[in-house]
N, CA, C and O atoms as CSV, one atom per row, in Angstrom:
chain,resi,resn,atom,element,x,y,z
A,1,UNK,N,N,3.222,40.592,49.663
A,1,UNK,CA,C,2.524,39.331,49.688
A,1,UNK,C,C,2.442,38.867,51.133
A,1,UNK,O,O,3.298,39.222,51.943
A,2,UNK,N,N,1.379,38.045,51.485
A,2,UNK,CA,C,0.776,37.878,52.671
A,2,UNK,C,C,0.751,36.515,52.613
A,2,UNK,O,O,0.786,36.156,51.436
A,3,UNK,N,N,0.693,35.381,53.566
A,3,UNK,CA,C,0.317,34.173,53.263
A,3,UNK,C,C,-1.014,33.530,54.953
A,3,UNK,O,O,-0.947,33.685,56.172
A,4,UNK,N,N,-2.101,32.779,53.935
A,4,UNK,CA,C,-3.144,32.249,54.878
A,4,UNK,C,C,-2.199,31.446,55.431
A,4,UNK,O,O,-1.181,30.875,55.042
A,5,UNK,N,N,-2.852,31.564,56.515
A,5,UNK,CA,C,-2.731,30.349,57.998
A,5,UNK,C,C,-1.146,30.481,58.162
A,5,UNK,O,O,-0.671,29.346,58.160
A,6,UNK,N,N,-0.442,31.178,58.261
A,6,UNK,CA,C,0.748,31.362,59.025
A,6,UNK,C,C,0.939,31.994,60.605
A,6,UNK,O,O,0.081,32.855,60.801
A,7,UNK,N,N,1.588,31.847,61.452
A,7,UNK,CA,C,1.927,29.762,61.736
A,7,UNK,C,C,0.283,29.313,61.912
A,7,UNK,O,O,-0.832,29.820,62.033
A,8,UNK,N,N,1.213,27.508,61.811
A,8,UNK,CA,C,-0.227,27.001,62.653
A,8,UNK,C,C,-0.813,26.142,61.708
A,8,UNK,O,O,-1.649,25.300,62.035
A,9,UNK,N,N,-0.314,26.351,60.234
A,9,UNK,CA,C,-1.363,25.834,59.253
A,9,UNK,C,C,-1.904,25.418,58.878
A,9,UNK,O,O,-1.481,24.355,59.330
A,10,UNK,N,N,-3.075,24.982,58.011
A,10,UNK,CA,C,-4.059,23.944,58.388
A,10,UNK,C,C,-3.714,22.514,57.251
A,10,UNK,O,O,-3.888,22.531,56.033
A,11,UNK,N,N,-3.318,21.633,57.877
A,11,UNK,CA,C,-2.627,20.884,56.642
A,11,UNK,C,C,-3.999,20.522,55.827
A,11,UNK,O,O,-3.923,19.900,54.767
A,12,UNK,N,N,-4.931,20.830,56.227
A,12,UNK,CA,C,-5.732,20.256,55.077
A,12,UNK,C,C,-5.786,21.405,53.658
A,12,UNK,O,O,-6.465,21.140,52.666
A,13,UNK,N,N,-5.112,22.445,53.753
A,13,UNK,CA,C,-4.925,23.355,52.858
A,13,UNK,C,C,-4.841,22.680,51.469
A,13,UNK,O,O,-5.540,22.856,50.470
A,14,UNK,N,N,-3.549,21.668,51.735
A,14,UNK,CA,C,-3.211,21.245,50.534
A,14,UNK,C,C,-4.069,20.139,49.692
A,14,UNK,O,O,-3.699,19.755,48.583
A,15,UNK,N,N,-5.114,19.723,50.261
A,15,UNK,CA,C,-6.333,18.817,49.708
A,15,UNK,C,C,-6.913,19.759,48.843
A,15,UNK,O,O,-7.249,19.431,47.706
A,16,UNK,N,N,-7.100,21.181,49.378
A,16,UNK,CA,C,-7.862,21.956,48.560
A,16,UNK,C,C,-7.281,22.471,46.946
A,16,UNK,O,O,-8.072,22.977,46.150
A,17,UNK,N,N,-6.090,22.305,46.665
A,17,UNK,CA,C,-5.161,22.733,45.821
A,17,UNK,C,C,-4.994,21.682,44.936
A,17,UNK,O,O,-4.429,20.634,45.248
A,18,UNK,N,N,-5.538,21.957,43.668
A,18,UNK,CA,C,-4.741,21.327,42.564
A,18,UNK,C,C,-3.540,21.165,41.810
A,18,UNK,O,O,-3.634,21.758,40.736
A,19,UNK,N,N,-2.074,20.388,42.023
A,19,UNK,CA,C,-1.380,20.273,41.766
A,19,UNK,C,C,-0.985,21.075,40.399
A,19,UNK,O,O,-1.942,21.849,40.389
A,20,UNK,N,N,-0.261,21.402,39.291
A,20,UNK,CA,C,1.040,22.335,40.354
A,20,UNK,C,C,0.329,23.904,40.810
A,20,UNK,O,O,-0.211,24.823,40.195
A,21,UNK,N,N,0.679,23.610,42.263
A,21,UNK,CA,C,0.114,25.015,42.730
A,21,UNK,C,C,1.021,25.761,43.736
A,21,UNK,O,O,1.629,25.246,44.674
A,22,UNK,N,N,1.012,26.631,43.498
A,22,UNK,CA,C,2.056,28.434,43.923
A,22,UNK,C,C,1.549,28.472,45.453
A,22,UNK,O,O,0.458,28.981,45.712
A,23,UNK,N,N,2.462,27.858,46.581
A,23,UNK,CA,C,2.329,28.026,47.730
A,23,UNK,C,C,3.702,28.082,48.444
A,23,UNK,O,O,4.639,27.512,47.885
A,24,UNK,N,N,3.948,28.802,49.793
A,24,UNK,CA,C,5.207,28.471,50.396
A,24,UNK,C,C,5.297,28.073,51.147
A,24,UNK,O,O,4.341,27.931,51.909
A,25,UNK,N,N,6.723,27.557,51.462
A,25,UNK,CA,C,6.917,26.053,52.498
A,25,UNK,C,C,7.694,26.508,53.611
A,25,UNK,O,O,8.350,27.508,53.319
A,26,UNK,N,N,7.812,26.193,54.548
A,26,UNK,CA,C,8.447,26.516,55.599
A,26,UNK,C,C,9.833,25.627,56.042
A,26,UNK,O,O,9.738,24.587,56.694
A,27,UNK,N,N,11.323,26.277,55.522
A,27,UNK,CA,C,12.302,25.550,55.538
A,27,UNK,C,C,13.004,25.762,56.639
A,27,UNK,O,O,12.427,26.437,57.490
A,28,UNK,N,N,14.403,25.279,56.962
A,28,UNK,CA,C,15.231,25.649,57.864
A,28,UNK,C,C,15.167,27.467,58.093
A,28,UNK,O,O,15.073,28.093,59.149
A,29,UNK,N,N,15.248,27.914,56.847
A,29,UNK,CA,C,15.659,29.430,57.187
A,29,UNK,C,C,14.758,29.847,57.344
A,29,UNK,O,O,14.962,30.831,58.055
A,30,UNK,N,N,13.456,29.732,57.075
A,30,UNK,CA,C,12.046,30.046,57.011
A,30,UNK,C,C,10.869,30.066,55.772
A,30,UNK,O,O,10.906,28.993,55.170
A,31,UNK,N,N,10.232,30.639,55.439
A,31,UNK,CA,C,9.072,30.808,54.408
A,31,UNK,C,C,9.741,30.816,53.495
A,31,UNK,O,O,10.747,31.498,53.694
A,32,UNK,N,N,9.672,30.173,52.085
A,32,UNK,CA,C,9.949,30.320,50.899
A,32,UNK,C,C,9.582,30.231,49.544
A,32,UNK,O,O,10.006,29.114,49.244
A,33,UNK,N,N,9.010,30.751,48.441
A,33,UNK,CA,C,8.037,30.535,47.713
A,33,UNK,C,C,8.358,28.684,47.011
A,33,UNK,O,O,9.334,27.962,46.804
A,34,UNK,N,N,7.016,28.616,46.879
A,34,UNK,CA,C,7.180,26.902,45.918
A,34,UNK,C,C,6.153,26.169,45.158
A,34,UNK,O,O,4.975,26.509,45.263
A,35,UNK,N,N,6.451,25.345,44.520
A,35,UNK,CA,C,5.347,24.750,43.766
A,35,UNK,C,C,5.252,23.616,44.637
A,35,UNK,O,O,6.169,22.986,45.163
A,36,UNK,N,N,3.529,23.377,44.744
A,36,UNK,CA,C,3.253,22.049,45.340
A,36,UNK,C,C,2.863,21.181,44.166
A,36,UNK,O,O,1.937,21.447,43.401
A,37,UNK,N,N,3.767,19.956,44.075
A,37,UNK,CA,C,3.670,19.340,42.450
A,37,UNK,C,C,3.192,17.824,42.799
A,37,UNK,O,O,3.298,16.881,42.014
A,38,UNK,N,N,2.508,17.731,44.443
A,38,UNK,CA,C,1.892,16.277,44.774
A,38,UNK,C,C,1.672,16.438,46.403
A,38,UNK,O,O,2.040,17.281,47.220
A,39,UNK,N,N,0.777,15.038,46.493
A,39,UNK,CA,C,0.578,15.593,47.877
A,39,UNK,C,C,0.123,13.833,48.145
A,39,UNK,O,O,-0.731,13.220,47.505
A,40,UNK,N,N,1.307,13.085,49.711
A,40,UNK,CA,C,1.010,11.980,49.673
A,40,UNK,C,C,0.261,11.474,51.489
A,40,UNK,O,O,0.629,11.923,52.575
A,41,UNK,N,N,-0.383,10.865,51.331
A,41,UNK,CA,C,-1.303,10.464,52.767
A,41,UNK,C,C,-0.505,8.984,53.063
A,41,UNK,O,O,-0.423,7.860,52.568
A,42,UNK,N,N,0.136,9.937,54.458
A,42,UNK,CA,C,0.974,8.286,55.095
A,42,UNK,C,C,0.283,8.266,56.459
A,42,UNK,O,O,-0.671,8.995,56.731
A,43,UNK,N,N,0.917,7.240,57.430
A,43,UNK,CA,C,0.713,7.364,58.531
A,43,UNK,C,C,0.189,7.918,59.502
A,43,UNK,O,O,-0.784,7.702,60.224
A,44,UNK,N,N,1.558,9.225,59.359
A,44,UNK,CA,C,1.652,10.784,60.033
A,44,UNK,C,C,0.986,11.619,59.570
A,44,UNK,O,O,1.191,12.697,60.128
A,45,UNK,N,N,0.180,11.666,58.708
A,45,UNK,CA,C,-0.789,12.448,58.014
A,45,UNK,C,C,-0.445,12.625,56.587
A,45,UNK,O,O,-0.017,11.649,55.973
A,46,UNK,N,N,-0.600,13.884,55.931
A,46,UNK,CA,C,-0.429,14.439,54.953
A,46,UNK,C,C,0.843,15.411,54.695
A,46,UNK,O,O,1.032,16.520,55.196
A,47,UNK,N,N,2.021,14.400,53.389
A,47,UNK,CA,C,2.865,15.109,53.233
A,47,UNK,C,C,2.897,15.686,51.617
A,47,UNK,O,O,2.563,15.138,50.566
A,48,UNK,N,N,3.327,16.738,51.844
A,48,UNK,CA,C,3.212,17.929,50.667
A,48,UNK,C,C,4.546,17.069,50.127
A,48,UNK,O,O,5.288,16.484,50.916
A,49,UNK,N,N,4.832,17.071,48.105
A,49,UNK,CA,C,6.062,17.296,47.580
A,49,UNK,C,C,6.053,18.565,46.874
A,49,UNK,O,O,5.148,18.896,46.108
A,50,UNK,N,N,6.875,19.134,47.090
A,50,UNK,CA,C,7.459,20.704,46.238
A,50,UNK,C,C,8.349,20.831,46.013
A,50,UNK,O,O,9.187,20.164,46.619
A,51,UNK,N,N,8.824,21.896,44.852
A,51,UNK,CA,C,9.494,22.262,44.640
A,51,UNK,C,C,9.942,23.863,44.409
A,51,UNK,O,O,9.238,24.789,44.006
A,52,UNK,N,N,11.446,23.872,44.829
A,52,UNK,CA,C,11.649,25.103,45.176
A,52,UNK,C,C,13.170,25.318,44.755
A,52,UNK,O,O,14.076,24.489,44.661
A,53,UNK,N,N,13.167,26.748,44.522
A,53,UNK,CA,C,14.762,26.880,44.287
A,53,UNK,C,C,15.646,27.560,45.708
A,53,UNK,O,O,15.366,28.565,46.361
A,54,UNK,N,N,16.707,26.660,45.864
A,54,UNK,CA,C,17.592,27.104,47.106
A,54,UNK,C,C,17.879,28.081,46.941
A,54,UNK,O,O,17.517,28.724,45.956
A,55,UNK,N,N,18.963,28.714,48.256
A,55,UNK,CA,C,20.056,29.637,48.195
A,55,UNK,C,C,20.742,29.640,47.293
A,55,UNK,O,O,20.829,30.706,46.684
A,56,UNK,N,N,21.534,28.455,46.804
A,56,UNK,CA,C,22.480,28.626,45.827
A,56,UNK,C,C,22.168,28.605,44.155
A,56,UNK,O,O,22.969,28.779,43.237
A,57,UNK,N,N,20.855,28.355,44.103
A,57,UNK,CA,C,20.291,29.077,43.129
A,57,UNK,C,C,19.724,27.388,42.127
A,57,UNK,O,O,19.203,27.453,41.013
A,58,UNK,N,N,19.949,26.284,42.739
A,58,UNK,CA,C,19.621,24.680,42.392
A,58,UNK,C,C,18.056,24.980,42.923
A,58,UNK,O,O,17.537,25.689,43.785
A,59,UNK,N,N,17.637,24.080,41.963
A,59,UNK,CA,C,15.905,23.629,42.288
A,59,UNK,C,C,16.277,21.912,42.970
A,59,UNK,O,O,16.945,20.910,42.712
A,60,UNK,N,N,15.398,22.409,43.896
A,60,UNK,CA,C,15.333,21.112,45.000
A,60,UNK,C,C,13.757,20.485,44.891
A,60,UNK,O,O,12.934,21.390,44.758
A,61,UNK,N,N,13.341,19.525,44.912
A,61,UNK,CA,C,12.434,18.819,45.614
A,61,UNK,C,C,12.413,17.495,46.623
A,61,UNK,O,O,12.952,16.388,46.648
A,62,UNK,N,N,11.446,18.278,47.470
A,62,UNK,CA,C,11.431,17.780,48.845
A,62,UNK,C,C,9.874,17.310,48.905
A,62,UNK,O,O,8.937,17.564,48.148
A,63,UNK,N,N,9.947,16.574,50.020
A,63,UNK,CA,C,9.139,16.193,51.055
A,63,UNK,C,C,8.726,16.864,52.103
A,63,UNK,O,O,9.330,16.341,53.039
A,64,UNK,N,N,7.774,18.076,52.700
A,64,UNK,CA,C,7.232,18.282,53.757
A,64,UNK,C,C,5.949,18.150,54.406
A,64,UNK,O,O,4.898,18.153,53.765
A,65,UNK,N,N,6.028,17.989,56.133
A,65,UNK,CA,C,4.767,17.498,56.282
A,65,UNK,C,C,3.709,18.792,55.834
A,65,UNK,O,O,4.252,19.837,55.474
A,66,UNK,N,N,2.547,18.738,55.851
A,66,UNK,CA,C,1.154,19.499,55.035
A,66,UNK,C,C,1.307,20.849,56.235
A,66,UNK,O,O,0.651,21.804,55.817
A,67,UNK,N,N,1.864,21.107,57.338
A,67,UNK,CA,C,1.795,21.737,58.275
A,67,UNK,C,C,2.313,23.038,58.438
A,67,UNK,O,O,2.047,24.021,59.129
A,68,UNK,N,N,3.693,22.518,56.998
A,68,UNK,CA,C,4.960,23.418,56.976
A,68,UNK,C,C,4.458,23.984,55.539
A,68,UNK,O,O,5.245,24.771,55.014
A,69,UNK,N,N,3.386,23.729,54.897
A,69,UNK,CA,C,2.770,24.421,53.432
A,69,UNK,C,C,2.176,25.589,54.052
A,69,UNK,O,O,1.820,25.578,55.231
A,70,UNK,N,N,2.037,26.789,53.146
A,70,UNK,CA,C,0.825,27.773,53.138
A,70,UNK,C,C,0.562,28.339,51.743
A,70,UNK,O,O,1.358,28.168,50.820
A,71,UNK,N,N,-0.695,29.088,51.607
A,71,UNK,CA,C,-1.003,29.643,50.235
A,71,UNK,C,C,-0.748,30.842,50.373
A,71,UNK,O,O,-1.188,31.392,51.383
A,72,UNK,N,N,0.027,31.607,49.425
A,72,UNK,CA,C,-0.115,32.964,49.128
A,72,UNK,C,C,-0.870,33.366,48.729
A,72,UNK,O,O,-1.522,33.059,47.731
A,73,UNK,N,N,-1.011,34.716,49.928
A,73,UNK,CA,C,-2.333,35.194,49.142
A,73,UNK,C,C,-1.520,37.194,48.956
A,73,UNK,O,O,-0.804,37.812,49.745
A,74,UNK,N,N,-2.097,37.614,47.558
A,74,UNK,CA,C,-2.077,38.668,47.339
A,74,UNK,C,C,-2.526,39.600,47.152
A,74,UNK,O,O,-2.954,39.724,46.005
A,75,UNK,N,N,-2.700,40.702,48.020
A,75,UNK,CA,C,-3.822,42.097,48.243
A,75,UNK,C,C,-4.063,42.569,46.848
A,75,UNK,O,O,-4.802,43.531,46.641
C-alpha cells in the first residue's frame, strides 16, 4: 500500500472524503492506518477527527490538523 500526497499533504484532501473514511494519519511514530469519522474548520484551518488503534492495542480518537491526514491508495 502506497499513500497520495505523502509528505506535504494537501489538507484539502479531507473535504473530498465522506466520513467514515479509510485514510492514515501521521503520529509521533509515523504513518498509521485510520478512520476519518469528522472533519472540523477552526481558525488554523482544517482539523481531521480519527480514529485509530495504538501500540498497545486501545482505539484512540484524536484530533489532527488536515496536513497530518493522507488517503491510501492501493495498486
Amino acid at each position: 500500500m502506497t499513500a497520495l500526497g505523502l509528505p506535504g499533504t494537501d489538507p484539502r484532501i479531507i473535504l473530498g472524503l465522506e466520513p467514515p473514511a479509510h485514510v492514515l494519519v501521521r503520529l509521533d511514530d509515523g504513518w498509521s492506518p485510520a478512520w476519518l469519522i469528522g472533519r472540523l474548520h477552526c481558525a488554523d484551518g482544517w482539523v481531521a477527527l480519527v480514529q485509530f488503534v495504538d501500540r498497545t492495542g486501545c482505539e484512540q480518537t484524536v484530533r489532527v490538523p488536515a496536513d497530518r491526514v493522507s488517503v491510501p491508495h492501493r495498486h
